[in-house]
C-alpha positions in Angstrom: -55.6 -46.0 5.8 -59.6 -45.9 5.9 -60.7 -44.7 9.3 -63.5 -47.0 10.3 -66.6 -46.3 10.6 -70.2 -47.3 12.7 -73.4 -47.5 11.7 -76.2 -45.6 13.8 -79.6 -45.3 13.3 -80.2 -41.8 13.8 -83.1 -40.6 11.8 -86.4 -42.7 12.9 -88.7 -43.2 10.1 -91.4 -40.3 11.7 -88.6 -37.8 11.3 -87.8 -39.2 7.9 -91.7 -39.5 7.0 -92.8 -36.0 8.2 -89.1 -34.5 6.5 -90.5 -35.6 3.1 -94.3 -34.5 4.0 -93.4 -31.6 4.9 -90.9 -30.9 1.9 -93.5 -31.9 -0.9 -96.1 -29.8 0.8 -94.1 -26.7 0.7 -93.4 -27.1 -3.0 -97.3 -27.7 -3.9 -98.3 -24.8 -1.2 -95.7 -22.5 -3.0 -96.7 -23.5 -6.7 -100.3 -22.8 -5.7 -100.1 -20.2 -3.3 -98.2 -18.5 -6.2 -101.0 -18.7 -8.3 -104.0 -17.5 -6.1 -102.1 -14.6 -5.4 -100.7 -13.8 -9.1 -102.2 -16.2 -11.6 -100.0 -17.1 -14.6 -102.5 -19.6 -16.4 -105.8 -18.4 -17.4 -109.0 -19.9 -18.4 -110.3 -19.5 -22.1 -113.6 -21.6 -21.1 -116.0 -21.9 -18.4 -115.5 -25.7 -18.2 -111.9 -24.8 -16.8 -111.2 -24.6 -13.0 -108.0 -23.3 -13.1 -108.3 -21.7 -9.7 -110.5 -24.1 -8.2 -108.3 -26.8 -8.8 -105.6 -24.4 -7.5 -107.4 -23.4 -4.3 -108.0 -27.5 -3.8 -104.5 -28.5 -4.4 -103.2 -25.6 -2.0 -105.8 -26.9 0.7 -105.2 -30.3 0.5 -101.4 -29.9 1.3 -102.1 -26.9 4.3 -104.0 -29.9 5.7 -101.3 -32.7 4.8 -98.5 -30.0 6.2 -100.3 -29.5 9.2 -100.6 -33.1 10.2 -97.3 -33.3 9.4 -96.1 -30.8 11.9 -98.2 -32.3 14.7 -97.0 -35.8 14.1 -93.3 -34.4 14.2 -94.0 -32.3 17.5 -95.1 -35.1 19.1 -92.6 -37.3 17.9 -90.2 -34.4 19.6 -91.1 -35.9 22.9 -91.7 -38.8 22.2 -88.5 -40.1 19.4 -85.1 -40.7 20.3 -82.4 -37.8 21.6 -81.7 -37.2 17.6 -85.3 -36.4 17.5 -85.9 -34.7 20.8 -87.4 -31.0 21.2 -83.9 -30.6 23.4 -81.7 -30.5 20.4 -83.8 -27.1 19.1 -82.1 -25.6 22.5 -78.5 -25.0 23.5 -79.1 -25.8 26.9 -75.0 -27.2 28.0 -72.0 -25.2 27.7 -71.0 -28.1 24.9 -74.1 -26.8 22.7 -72.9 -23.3 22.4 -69.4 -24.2 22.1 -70.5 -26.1 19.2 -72.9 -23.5 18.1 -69.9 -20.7 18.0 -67.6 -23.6 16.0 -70.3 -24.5 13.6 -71.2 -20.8 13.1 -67.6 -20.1 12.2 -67.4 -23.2 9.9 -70.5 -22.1 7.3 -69.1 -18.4 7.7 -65.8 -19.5 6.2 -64.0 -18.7 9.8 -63.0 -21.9 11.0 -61.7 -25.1 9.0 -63.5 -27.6 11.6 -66.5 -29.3 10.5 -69.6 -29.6 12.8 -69.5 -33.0 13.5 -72.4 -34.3 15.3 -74.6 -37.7 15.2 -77.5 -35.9 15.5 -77.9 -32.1 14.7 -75.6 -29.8 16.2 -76.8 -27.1 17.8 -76.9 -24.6 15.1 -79.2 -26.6 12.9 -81.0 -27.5 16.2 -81.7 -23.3 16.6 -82.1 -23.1 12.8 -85.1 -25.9 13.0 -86.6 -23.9 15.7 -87.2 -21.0 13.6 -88.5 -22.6 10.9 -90.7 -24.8 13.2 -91.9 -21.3 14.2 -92.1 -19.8 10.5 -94.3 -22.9 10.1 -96.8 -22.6 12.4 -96.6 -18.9 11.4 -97.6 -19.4 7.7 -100.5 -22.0 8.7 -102.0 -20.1 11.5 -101.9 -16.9 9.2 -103.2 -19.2 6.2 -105.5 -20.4 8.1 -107.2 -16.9 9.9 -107.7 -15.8 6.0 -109.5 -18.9 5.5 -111.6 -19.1 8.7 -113.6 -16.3 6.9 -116.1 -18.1 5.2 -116.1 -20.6 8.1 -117.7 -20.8 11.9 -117.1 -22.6 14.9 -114.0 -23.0 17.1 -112.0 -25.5 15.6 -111.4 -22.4 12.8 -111.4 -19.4 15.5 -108.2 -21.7 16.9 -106.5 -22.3 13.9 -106.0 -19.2 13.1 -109.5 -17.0 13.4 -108.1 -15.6 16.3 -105.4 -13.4 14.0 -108.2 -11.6 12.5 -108.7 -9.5 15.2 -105.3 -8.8 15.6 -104.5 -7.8 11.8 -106.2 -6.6 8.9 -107.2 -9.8 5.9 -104.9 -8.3 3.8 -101.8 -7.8 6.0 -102.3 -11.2 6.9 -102.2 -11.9 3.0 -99.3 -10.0 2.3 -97.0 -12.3 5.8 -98.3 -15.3 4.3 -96.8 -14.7 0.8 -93.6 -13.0 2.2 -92.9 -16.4 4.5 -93.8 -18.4 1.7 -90.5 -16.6 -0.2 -88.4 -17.4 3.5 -89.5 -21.3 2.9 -88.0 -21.7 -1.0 -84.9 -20.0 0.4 -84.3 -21.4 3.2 -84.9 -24.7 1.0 -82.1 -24.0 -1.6 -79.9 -23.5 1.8 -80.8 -26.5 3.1 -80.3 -28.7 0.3 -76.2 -27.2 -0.4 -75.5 -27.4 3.3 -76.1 -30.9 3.4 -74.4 -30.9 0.6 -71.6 -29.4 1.0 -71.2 -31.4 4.7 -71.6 -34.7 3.4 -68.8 -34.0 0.7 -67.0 -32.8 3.9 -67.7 -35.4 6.8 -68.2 -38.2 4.2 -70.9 -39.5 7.0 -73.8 -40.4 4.6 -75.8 -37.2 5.5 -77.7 -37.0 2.4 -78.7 -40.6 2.5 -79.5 -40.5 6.1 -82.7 -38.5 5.5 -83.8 -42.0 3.0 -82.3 -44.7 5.1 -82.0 -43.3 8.6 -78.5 -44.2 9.1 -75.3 -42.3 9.4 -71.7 -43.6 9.1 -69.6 -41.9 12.4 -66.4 -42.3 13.0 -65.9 -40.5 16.7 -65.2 -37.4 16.2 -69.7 -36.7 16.4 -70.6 -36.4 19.8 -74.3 -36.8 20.8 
C-alpha cells in the first residue's frame, strides 16, 4: 500500500533563484578562470580577443555571483525556517543527533536515511563551508583585481588581502578553491541523487518547483 504523502512548499523561489545563479556562475567562473590562468585557445589574429572576452565573461559572473550571495544571505534572515541562517548550525541536541545519523548514512554506516523537510544538519554545516569558500574565492578574486583599481568600495572587497598575502599566493588560493567548487559540485549533484532515489520525496525537483513530497518520517 502507497504511504501518503503531503505537499510542502519548502524551497522559496530566492533560494531556488540564487541556487541556479550561483550554480551557472560557478561553471562560467571555472571555464574562464581556467583560461586566464592556463589558456587553451589562442589567437592567430589581432582582431581576436580571446582573453578579453575571457576576462569579461569571468567578471561579469564574479559580479552576478556576488549578488547572488548577498541576496541569499539576506534571504537567510529574512526566508522561511527551510531557508533560515539557523539550519547552517546544530544548535539542539536533535541537530547533532541527526548530524551523527546522516553522517553514518553517506559513510555507508547506518541504513537510515536523513529524512528532513528542510536540510538536515549535515548539509546545513556542509552549506556553511561553502558559504564560507565563497566568500573566500570572491574576496581573494576580488583583492587581485582591486590592483588596477582605487577607492574603498575595492579596498573592501577584497584590497584589504593584499596586505596580508603576496598577488600571487592570492592567485594560486583562488585557483585551488576554484578546484574545491567543481568537486564539491559533482558531490552535490549524486547525493541528491542518490537521496531522492532513496526518500522518493521529490528532492531533485524541489530545487525547480519548490515543493517536496513528505510523508512524516522529516522532521523540521
Amino acid at each position: 500500500m502507497q504511504q501518503q504523502r503531503l505537499r510542502v512548499y519548502a524551497w522559496e523561489f530566492p533560494v531556488r533563484f540564487t541556487h541556479w545563479i550561483s550554480f551557472l556562475s560557478i561553471i562560467a567562473l571555472s571555464i574562464t578562470g581556467f583560461y586566464i590562468g592556463n589558456p587553451f585557445i589562442h589567437a592567430i589574429s589581432s582582431r581576436q580577443y580571446i582573453m578579453g572576452w575571457m576576462r569579461f565573461i569571468h567578471f561579469t559572473a564574479a559580479y552576478t555571483f556576488l549578488f547572488s550571495f548577498l541576496i541569499r544571505i539576506y534571504w537567510a534572515f529574512m526566508g522561511n525556517k527551510y531557508a533560515s541562517w539557523r539550519v547552517w548550525f546544530p544548535f539542539t541536541s536533535r541537530r547533532w543527533k541527526d548530524l551523527v545519523e546522516a553522517a553514518k548514512f553517506y559513510s555507508f554506516l547506518g541504513k537510515k536515511p536523513p529524512y528532513a523537510v528542510g536540510h538536515t544538519a549535515f548539509a546545513g554545516i556542509t552549506y556553511f563551508i561553502v558559504f564560507l569558500l565563497s566568500a573566500f574565492e570572491m574576496l581573494t578574486g576580488f583583492a587581485v583585481y582591486s590592483q588596477n583599481h582605487q577607492g574603498l568600495i575595492w579596498a573592501l572587497l577584497g584590497g584589504w588581502m593584499l596586505s596580508i598575502f603576496e598577488v600571487q599566493t592570492l592567485r594560486l588560493l583562488h585557483h585551488l578553491v576554484m578546484y574545491v567548487f567543481i568537486a564539491f559540485s559533482f558531490l552535490h549533484v549524486y547525493i541528491a541523487w542518490w537521496l531522492d532515489t532513496v526518500e522518493k520525496n521529490g528532492l531533485i525537483g524541489s530545487i525547480f518547483g519548490g515543493y517536496k513530497f513528505v510523508t512524516g518520517k522529516e522532521w523540521e
